[in-house]
N, C-alpha and C positions, 0 to 999 in steps of 0.2 A: 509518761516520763520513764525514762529508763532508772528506774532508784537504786540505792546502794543500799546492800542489808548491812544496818550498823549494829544489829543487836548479835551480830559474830563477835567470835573475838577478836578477826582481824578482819575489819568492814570490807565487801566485796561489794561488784556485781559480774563475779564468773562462776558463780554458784562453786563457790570452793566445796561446802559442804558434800559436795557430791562425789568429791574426791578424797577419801578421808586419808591416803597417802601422801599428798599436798599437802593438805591441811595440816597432819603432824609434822612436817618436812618445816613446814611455814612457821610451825607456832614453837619449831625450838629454835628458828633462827631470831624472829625476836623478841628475846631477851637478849641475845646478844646485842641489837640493834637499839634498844633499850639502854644497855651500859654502855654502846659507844654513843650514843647519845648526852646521857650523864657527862659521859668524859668531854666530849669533842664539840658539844654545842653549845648554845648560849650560855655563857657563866652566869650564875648567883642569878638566874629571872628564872627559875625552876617553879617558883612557890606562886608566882605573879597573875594574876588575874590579866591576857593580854586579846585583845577586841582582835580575833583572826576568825577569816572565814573559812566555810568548810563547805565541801564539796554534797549537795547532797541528791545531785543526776548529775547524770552524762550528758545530758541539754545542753547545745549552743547559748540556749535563755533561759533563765531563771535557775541556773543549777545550784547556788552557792546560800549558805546561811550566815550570817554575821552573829559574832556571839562574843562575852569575855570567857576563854579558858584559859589554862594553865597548859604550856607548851608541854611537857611530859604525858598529860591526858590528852593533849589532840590524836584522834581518830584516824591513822596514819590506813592506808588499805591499797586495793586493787580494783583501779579504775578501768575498764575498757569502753572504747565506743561501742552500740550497739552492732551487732555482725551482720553483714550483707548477705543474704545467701548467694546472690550473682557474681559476687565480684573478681574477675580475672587481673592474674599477672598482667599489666599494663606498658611494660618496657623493658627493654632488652632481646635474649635469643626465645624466651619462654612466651609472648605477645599471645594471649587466649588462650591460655592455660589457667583452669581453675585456680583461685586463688591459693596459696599450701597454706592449712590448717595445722600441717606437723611439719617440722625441721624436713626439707631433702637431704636423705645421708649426704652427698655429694658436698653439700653446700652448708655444711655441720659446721666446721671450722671457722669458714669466713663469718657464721654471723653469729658467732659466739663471740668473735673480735668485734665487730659491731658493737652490738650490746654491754659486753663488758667496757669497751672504750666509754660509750656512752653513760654508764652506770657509774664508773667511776668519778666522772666529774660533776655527779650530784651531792655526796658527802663532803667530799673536795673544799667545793666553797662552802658550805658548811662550816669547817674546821676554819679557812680562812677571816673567816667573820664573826668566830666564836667571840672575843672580846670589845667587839666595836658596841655592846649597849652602854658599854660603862661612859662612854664620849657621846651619846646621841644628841643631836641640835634641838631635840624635841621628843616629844612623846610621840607625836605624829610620826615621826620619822624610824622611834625606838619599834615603834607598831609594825611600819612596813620592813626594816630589817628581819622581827621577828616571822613575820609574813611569807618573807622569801623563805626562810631557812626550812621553817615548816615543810613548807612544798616542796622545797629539795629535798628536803628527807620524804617525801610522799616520791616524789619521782624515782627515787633509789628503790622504793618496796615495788613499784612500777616495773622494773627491770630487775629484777632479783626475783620476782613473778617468774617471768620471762624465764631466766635461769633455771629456777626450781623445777618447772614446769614440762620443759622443752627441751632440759638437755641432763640428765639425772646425774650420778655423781660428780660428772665433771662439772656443770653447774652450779649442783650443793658447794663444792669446795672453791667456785669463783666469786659466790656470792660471800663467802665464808672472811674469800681476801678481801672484797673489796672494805669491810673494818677493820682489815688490819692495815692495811694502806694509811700514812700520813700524811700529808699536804706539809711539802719543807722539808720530810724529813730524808736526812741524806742516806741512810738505809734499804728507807721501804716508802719513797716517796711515789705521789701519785703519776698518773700515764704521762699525762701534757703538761709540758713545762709551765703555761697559764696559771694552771692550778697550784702551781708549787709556791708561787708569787705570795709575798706577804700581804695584806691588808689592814694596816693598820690606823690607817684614817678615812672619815665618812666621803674624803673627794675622791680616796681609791674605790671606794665600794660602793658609790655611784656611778664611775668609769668600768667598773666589772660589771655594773647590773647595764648600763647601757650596750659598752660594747662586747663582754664577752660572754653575754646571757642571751646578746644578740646571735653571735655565732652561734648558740646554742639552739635556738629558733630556728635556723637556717639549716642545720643537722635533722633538727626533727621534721621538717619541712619532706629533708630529701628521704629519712625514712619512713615519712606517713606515706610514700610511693610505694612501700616495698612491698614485693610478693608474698611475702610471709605477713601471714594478717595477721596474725597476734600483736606484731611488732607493729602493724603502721596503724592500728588503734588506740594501740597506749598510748603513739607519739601524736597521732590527732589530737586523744584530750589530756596529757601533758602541755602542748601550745596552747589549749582555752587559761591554763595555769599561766605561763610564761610570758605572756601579755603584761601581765604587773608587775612582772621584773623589768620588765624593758620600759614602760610607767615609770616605776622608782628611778631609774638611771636616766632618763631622757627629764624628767621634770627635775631631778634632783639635781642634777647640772645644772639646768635653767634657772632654778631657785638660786644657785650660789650667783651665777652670773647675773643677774638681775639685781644681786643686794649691792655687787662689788659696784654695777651702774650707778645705783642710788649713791652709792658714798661719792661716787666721780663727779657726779652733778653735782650734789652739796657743799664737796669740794673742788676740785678744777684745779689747781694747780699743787695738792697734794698729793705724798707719797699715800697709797690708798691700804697699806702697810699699818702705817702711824693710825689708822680706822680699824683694825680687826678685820680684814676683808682679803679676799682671793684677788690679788691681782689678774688681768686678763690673759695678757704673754705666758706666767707661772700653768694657767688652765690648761692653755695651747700644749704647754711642756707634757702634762699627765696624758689632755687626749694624745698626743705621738708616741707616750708608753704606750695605753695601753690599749689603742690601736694596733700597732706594731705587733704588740703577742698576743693579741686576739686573732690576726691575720696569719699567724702560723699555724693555728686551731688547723687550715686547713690542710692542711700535708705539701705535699712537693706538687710544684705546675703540670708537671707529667708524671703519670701514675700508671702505674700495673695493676695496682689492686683496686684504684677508683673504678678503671677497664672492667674488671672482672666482678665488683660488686656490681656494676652494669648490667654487665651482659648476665650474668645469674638471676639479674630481678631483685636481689637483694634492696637494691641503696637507688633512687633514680633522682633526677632534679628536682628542685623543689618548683612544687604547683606540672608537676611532670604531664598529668592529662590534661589539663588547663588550659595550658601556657603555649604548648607543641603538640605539633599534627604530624609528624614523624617520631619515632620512637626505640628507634633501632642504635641510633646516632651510626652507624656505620658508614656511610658516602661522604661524611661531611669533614671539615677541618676545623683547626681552633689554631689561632696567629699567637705565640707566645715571644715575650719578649726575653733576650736573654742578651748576656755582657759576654762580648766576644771583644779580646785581643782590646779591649777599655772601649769600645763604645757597644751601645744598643744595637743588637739587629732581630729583625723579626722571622719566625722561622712557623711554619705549621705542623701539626702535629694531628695524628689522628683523633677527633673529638670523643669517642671513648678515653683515650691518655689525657684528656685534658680537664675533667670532670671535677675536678678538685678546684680548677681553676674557674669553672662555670660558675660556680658554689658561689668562691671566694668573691666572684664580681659584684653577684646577688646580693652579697652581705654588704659589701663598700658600696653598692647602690643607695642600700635599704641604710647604712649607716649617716650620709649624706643627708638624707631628710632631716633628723636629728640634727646635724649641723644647721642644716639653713631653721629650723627651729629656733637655736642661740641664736643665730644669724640677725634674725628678726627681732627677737628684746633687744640686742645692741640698737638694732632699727629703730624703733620704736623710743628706746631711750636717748636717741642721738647722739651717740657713740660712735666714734670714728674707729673703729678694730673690727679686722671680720676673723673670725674660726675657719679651721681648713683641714681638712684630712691628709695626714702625710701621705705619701706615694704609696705603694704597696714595695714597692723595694727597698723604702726605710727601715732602719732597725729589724732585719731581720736575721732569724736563726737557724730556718727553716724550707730547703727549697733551695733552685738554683741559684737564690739571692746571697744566701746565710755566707759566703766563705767571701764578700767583699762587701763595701763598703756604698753607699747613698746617700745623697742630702734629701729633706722631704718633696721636693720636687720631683725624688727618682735619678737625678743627673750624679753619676759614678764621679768618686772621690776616692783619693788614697787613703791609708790607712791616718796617717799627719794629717791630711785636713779635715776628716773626721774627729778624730780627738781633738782639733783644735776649736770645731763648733760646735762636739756637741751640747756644751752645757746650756747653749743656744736653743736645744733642742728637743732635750730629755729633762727629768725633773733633776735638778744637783740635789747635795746636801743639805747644802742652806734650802732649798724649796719645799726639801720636806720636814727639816728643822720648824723650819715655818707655820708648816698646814699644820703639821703635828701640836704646836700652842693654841691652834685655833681648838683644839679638841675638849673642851671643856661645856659637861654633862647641863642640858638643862631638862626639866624633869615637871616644872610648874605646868600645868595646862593650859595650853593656848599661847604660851612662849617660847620663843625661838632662838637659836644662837646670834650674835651678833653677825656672824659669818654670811649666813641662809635666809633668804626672803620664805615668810611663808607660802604655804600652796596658793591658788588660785582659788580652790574649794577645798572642803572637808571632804573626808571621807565617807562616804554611802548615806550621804546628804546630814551627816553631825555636826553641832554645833561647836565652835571655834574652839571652845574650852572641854570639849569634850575628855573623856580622863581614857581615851587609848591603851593605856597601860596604866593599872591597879598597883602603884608603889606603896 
């Protein structure tokens, strides 16, 4: 197994010690990282005994240990995959070019905007989710919040590696922003709007862990492709990580959906309201939020810089040697739809310029599954409602779409009959007036909100009442 030296003081396995310029560079950034943790993470569970696992290989199987600690003492570090000695640039102009082990001057800038992009939206939600333990449905659920956060704070030291490493002052002082960065704040708020989004109840922050943690998979997908191997190793086993965020949001959905069933059957011809429960249509409204600005994550349908992290080798598609047997994308075209003169026409575009939009598909593919998931407990429970992914031209802010107007269908509206349906569409006031009462803490083991069906199983085979979190 590839192990990680934990008796550092900040756990590797890139033999930091070997670098003892690093290594100081590293070990005064966190304390920093340390107090903005204090500040910006979980509130008041500092002290708490909470059942997280910890990474202890790089292994595909068997890497992780389960244990109770205390989120301030978890073993935050620098994971890499083990290193290929073979392994070549795989796409773009660079195609059998030894893989680059150090930044190309050339291409210094572009993937310093990579990286920092990416870096930034691991503390991000972090801060977003800082207060959601004081509402958890459960201890089970309190466990997997704490779970996720951890990791994104590991993902953050993951790419601030990267920074420290790879790109000397300019990177000391990128890594330095991204804690001074605040999710919200109108001053010094973070990169993508996503992130800036409140989070204030546990059906938002199963809708983030589904679909915009999904986006997030899909990012590190395209750059476990990349030429620069530092970077597409970290982002390999960051994904072993991200897997159970998109767990938490895919099941945590389904739990809610599944209890709102129970109450429908029981009752039949009640408001399911007057039961403490998530109406179905109210669910619909959140997934078309935050669908909608999780599908910006991707940039505009035609890109220059998508082109050019291409062609550089930097950024390639996800599952890029897998998946295609051509690798240049040069001869080829990509059909984008755009609103000419109020109707749809379709136009192609060089598939370099379209790469963003390649992305975006991948993710509304890979999102879809997830749908037909609910799809199927409605099924099953005999419910007459199906789930449905708004269009990618809904609710958007981002791209050739952002400067008009959609119904989830995608079919162009004026600006009046958009406002006129969206409350049809989006969550109102009252909808999240709503979720927001459902927010009340349970903390007993083995009890769940009135809201949320329990899991299907325990975690890492525990038993139902298991104590998760040490209150």
């Amino acid at each position: 197994m590839a192990t990680i030296d934990y008796e550092s003081k900040i756990p590797n396995n890139v033999d930091l010690a070997s670098d003892k310029r690093l290594q100081r560079a590293l070990e005064k950034w966190q304390p920093d990282y340390l107090d903005w943790w204090k500040q910006m993470g979980p509130t008041d569970f500092e002290d708490k005994d909470i059942y997280l696992r910890t990474a202890v290989s790089v292994e595909s199987a068997g890497w992780a240990h389960f244990g109770h600690v205390k989120m301030p003492d978890y073993r935050w570090g620098i994971f890499l995959e083990p290193h290929a000695a073979d392994r070549k640039v795989s796409f773009g102009d660079h195609i059998g070019v030894d893989a680059w082990q150090e930044v190309p001057g050339e291409f210094r800038t572009d993937l310093r905007r990579i990286i920092v992009t990416q870096a930034d939206t691991e503390p991000a939600s972090v801060e977003q989710q800082r207060l959601l333990g004081h509402t958890a449905p459960s201890l089970y659920d309190m466990r997997n919040l704490f779970q996720v956060n951890v990791e994104e704070g590991r993902h953050l030291w993951a790419m601030v590696y990267l920074l420290h490493r790879y790109f000397g002052k300019d990177g000391r002082n990128e890594a330095d922003e991204l804690l001074e960065r605040r999710s919200g704040n109108e001053d010094r708020p973070r990169i993508l709007g996503t992130f800036n989004e409140p989070i204030t109840t546990w059906l938002d922050f199963f809708m983030f862990a589904m679909f915009t943690d999904r986006d997030g998979k899909f990012q590190l997908l395209a750059l476990a492709e990349s030429g620069f191997d530092p970077l597409a190793r970290t982002c390999k086993f960051m994904l072993t990580e991200e897997a159970h965020h998109l767990f938490v949001g895919q099941t945590g959905i389904g739990r809610v959906i599944m209890r709102t069933c129970e109450v429908m059957n029981a009752y039949p011809d009640a408001d399911v309201t007057e039961h403490g429960v998530v109406p179905l249509d109210m669910i619909q409204r959140y997934i078309n939020f935050w669908v909608s600005s999780s599908t910006d994550l991707y940039g505009g349908e035609v890109s220059s810089n998508a082109a050019n992290f291409f062609a550089a080798g930097l950024k390639g598609r996800c599952y890029e040697e897998k998946r295609y047997t051509e690798h240049t994308a040069m001869q080829e075209s990509y059909v984008i739809e755009k609103l000419v003169d109020g109707k749809i026409v379709k136009e192609e575009v060089p598939l370099r310029n379209a790469l963003n939009e390649v992305l975006r598909t991948d993710y509304l593919d890979d999102n879809q599954k997830g749908v037909d998931y609910w799809n199927r407990i409605l099924s099953k429970a005999n419910i007459d409602f199906e789930f449905c992914l708004p269009h990618r031209r809904f609710n958007r802010e981002i791209g050739i779409y952002a400067n008009n107007r959609f119904d989830t269908q995608g079919n162009p509206l004026t600006e009046a009959e958009f406002v006129a349906n969206q409350d049809k569409w989006l969550p109102k006031d009252e909808d999240r007036q709503y979720v927001s009462s459902l927010m009340v803490s349970v903390t007993e083991p083995g009890k769940y909100a009135g809201w949320i069906a329990p899991p299907s199983k325990d975690l890492n085979g525990q038993a139902a009442d298991f104590d998760y979190v040490r209150l």
